[in-house]
C-alpha positions in Angstrom: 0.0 0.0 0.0 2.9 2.1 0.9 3.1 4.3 -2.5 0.1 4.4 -3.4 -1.1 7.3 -5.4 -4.0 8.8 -4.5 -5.9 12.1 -5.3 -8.5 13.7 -3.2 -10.9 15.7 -5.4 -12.4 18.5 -2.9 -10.6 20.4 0.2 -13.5 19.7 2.3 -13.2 18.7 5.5 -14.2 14.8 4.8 -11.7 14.9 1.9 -8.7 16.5 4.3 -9.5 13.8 6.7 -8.7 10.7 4.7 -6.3 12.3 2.5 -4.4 13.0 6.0 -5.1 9.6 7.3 -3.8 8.0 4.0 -1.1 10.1 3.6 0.3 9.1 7.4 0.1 5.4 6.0 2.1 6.3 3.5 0.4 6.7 0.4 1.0 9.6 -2.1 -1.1 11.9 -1.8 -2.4 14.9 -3.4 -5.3 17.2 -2.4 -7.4 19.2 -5.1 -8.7 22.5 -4.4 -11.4 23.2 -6.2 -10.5 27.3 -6.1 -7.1 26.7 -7.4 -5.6 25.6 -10.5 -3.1 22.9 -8.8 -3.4 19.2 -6.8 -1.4 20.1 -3.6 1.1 17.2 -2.3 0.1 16.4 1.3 2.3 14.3 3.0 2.5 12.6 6.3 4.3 15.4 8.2 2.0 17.9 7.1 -1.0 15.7 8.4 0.4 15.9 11.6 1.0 19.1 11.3 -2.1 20.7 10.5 -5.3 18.6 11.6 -7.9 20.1 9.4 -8.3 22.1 6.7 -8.9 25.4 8.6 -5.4 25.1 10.1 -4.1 24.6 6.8 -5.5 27.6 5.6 -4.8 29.9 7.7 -0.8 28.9 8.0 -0.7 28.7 4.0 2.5 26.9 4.3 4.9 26.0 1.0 3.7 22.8 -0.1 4.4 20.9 -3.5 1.7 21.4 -6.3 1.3 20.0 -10.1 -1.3 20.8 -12.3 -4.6 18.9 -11.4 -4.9 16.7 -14.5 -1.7 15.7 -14.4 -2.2 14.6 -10.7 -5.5 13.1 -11.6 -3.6 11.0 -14.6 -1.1 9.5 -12.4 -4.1 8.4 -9.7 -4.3 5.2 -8.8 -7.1 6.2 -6.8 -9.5 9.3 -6.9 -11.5 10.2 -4.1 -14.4 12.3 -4.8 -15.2 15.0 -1.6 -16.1 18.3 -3.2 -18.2 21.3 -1.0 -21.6 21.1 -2.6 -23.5 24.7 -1.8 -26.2 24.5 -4.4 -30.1 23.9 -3.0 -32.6 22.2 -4.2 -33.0 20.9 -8.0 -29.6 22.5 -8.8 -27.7 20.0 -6.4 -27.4 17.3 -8.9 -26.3 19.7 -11.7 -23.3 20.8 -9.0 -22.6 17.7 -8.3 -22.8 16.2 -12.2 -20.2 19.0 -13.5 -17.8 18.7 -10.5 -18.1 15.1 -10.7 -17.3 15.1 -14.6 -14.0 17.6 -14.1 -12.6 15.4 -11.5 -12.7 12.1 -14.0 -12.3 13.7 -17.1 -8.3 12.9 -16.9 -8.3 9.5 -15.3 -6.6 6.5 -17.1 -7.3 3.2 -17.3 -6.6 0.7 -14.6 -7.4 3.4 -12.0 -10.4 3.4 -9.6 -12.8 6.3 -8.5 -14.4 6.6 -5.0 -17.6 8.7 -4.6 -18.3 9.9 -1.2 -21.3 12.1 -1.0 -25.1 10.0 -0.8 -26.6 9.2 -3.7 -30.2 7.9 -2.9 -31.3 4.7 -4.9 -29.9 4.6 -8.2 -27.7 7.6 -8.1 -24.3 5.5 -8.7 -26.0 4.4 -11.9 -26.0 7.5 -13.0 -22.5 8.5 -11.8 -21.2 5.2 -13.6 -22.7 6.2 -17.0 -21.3 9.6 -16.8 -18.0 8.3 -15.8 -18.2 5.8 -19.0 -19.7 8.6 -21.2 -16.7 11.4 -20.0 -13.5 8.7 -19.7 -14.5 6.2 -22.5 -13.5 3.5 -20.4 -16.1 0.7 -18.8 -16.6 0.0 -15.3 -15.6 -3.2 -14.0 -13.3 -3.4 -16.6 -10.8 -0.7 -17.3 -11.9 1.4 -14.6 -13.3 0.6 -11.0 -16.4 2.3 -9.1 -16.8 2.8 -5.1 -19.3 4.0 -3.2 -18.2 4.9 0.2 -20.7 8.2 1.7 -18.6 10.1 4.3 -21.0 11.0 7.2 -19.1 11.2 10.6 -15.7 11.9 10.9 -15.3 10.2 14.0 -16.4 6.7 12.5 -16.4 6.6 8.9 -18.6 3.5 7.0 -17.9 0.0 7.4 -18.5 -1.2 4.3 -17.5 -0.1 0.9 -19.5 -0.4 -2.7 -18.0 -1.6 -5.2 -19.3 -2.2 -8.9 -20.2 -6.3 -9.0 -19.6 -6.2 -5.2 -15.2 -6.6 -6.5 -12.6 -6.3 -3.2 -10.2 -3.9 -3.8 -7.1 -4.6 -0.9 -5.3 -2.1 -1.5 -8.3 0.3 -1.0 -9.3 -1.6 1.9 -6.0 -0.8 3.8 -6.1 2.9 2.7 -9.4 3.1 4.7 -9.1 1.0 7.6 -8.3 2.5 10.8 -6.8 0.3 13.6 -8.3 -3.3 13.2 -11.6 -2.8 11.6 -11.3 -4.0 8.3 -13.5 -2.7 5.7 -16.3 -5.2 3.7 -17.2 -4.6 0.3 -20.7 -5.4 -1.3 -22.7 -4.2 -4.2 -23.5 -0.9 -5.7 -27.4 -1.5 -4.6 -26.3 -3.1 -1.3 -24.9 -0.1 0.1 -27.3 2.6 -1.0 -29.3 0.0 0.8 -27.4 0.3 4.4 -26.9 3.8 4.2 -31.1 4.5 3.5 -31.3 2.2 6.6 -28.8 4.6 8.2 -30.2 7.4 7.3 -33.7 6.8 7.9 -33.0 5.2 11.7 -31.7 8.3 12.9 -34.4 10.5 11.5 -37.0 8.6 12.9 -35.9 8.4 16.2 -34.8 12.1 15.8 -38.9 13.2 14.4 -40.4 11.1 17.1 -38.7 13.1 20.0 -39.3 16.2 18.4 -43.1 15.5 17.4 -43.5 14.2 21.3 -41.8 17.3 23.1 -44.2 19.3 21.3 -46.8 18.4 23.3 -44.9 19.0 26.5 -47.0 21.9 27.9 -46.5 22.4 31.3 -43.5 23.0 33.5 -43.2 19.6 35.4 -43.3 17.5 32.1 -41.1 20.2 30.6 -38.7 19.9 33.7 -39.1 16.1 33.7 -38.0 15.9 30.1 -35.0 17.8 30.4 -33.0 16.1 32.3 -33.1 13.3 29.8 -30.5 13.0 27.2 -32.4 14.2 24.3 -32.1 17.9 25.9 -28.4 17.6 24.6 -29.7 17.5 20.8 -29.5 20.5 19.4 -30.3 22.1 16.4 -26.6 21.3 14.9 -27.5 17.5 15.5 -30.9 17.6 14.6 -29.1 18.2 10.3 -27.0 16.1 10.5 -27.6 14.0 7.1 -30.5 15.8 6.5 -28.4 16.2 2.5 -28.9 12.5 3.0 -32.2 12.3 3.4 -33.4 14.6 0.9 -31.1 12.5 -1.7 -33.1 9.6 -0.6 -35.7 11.5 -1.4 -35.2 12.6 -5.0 -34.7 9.1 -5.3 -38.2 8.2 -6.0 -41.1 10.1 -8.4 -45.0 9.4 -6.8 -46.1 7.9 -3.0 -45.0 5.5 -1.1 -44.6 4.0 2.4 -41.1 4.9 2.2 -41.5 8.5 0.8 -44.1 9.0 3.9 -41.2 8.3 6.1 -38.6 10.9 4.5 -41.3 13.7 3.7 -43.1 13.1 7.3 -39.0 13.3 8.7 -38.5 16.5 6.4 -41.8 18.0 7.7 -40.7 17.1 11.2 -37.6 19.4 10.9 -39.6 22.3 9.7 -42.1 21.8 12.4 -39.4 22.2 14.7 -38.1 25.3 12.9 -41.5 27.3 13.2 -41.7 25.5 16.8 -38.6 27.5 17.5 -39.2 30.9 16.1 -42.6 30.6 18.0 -40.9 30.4 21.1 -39.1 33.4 20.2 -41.7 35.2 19.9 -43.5 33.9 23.0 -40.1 35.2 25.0 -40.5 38.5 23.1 -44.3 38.9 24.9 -43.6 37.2 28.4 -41.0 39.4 28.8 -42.7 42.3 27.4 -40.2 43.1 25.4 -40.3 45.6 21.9 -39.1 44.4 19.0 -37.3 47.5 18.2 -35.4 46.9 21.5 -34.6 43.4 21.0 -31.5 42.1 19.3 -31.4 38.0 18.2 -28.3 36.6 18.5 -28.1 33.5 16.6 -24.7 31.3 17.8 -23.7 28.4 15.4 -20.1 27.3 15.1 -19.8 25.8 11.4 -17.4 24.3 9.9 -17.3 26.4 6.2 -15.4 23.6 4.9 -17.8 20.5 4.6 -19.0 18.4 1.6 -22.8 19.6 2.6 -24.2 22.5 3.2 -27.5 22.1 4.7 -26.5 23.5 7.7 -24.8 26.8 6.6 -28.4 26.7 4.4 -30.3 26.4 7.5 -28.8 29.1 9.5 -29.7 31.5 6.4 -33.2 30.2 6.5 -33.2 31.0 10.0 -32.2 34.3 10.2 -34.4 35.3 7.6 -37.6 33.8 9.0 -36.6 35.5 12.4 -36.4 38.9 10.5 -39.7 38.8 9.6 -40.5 39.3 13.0 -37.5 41.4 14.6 -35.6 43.6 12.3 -32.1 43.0 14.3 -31.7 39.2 14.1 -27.8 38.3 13.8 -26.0 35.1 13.1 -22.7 34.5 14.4 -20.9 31.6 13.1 -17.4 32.1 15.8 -17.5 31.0 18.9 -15.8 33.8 20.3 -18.4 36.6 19.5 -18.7 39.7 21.9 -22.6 39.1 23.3 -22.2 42.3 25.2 -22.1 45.4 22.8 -25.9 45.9 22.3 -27.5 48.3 24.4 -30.8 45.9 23.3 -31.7 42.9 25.0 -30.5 40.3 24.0 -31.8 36.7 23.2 -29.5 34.5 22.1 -30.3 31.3 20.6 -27.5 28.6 21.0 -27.5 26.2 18.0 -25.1 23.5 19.2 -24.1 21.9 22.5 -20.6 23.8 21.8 -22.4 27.2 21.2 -24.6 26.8 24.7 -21.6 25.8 26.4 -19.5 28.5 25.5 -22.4 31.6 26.2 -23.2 29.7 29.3 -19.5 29.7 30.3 -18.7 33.8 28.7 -22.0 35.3 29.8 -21.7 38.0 31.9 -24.4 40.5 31.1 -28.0 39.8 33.3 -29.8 41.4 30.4 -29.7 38.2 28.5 -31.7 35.4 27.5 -30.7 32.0 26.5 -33.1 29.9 23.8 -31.4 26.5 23.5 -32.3 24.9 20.5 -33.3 21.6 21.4 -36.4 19.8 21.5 -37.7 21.5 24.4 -36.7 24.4 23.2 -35.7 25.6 26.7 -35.3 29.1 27.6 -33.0 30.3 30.7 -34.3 33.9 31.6 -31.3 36.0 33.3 -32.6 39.5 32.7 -35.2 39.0 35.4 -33.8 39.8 38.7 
């Protein structure tokens, strides 16, 4: 394995991470940026050097660069990770042309691995555009992997490949300490990811749809010291890209498409749910919107393969400025909550974010909205 030559197609935070992982294993490695004419050479001591791509950034060391295609020609492996910021219908279109530049100069013998979610189906389509743009069939001159990067802390188990083929080599690249990957089928692992996917977001939509219904303050203060109060808003997207990919995935009803839609409608619900208790802290407190600032605190990582979550945040603010003219989101953690001679509500987006007010705060005249199911709100301004 030692050698190897891969390419990473994307300086997203996903692609950083296994190109760092592989190049520390001793593979050779070189990291595309899609802003930037030139494949950057990543080797082990700059992995340990700089743990993500934010670090990277801001340090700009001298590294070693060649022109992308000629990196992507010499690839014996090509791992596709780009930052996808489109919405909607034009997702697929993004994807599609960033997809066809990153194969367009692969040769033959060489493999490609796709790692955003597809739905059912959607590695069809990637196959016949890699066969329509390279020339070359799948299976036979080139190989085909599907392998969707979710979690950084525990990336899949299994890997699909075209006619369910092992690829060693590609195994060892990905395995971290002794749990060795398993390949199956194209189908079989859109299969086990929709079962991934659509676990979490039920679970998720049926503690959200319940708390609703929490009304008064003992079952509210009952409920919160359960674990569920730790979800926030930040976990509550997590693979909601996913989701709606399984979604486009089918035209028409179904029992499935109930589950996704009712899961999609469940994270809106809990959208207007939280700007209605906004509101409803805005009038208990008796406080004028012209005299009200909303401080919206979500830490995000700009450097991820989706962006549902930068998405959201803009969806949120914009909602909430419906309402209140002076709605603000602040995306460092280390934002001053103190210069507004308004009060403030601040809503905290992640467990991070409502750690970090509740540890900074030192203003009375402030209130605390954490997102969560309960929406909870911790009232300092009242003496």
């Amino acid at each position: 394995m030692a050698g190897a030559k891969v390419v990473v197609y994307g300086l997203s935070t996903e692609g950083y991470a296994i190109a760092s992982q592989m190049a520390i294993k001793g593979a050779d490695v070189y990291i595309i940026d899609e802003s930037t004419p030139s494949a950057i050479s990543l080797n082990a001591e700059i992995a340990k050097t700089y743990p993500n791509v934010s670090s990277l950034k801001e340090d700009e060391p001298l590294l070693a660069m060649e022109p992308i295609d000629v990196a992507i020609s010499k690839a014996q492996y090509l791992f596709f990770t780009p930052r996808i910021r489109k919405t909607g219908q034009d997702i697929k279109t993004e994807i599609h042309s960033k997809f066809k530049d990153a194969v367009t100069s692969m040769k033959k013998n060489s493999s490609v691995i796709f790692t955003l979610p597809t739905g059912f189906g959607g590695n069809h389509e990637n196959i016949s555009l890699l066969e329509h743009v390279t020339g070359f069939e799948t299976g036979k001159h080139i190989s085909y992997f599907y392998y969707p990067l979710e979690d950084l802390k525990e990336q899949p188990k299994i890997i699909g490949s075209f006619n369910g083929k092992e690829d060693l080599i590609l195994s060892e690249l990905l395995t971290v300490g002794k749990k060795e990957k398993k390949f199956v089928a194209i189908s079989s692992s859109e299969h086990f990811h929709a079962i991934d996917v659509l676990s979490r977001f039920s679970s998720l939509c049926s503690v959200l749809e319940v708390c609703k219904y929490a009304q008064d303050d003992i079952t509210k203060n009952d409920l919160s010291s359960d674990d569920f109060q730790e979800i926030f808003l930040d976990d509550m997207i997590n693979s909601l890209f996913d989701l709606k990919s399984l979604g486009s995935s089918f035209d028409g009803a179904n029992s499935l498409m109930y589950l996704i839609n009712g899961s999609v409608k469940g994270i809106d619900g809990y959208i207007k749910r939280l700007i209605d208790e906004i509101r409803s802290t805005l009038k208990k407190n008796d406080l004028k919107a012209s005299r009200t600032k909303i401080a919206l605190s979500w830490t995000l990582d700009q450097h991820v393969m989706r962006g549902d979550k930068i998405e959201m945040l803009q969806n949120l603010t914009s909602r909430l400025r419906d309402y209140i003219g002076d709605v603000e989101a602040y995306e460092d953690p280390n934002f001053d909550l103190f210069h507004s001679d308004k009060t403030t509500i601040v809503v905290a987006c992640s467990k991070f974010d409502f750690d970090n007010i509740e540890k900074n705060k030192q203003d009375s005249n402030l209130i605390i909205v954490k997102a969560n199911p309960l929406c909870e709100t911790i009232n300092n301004s009242i003496n």
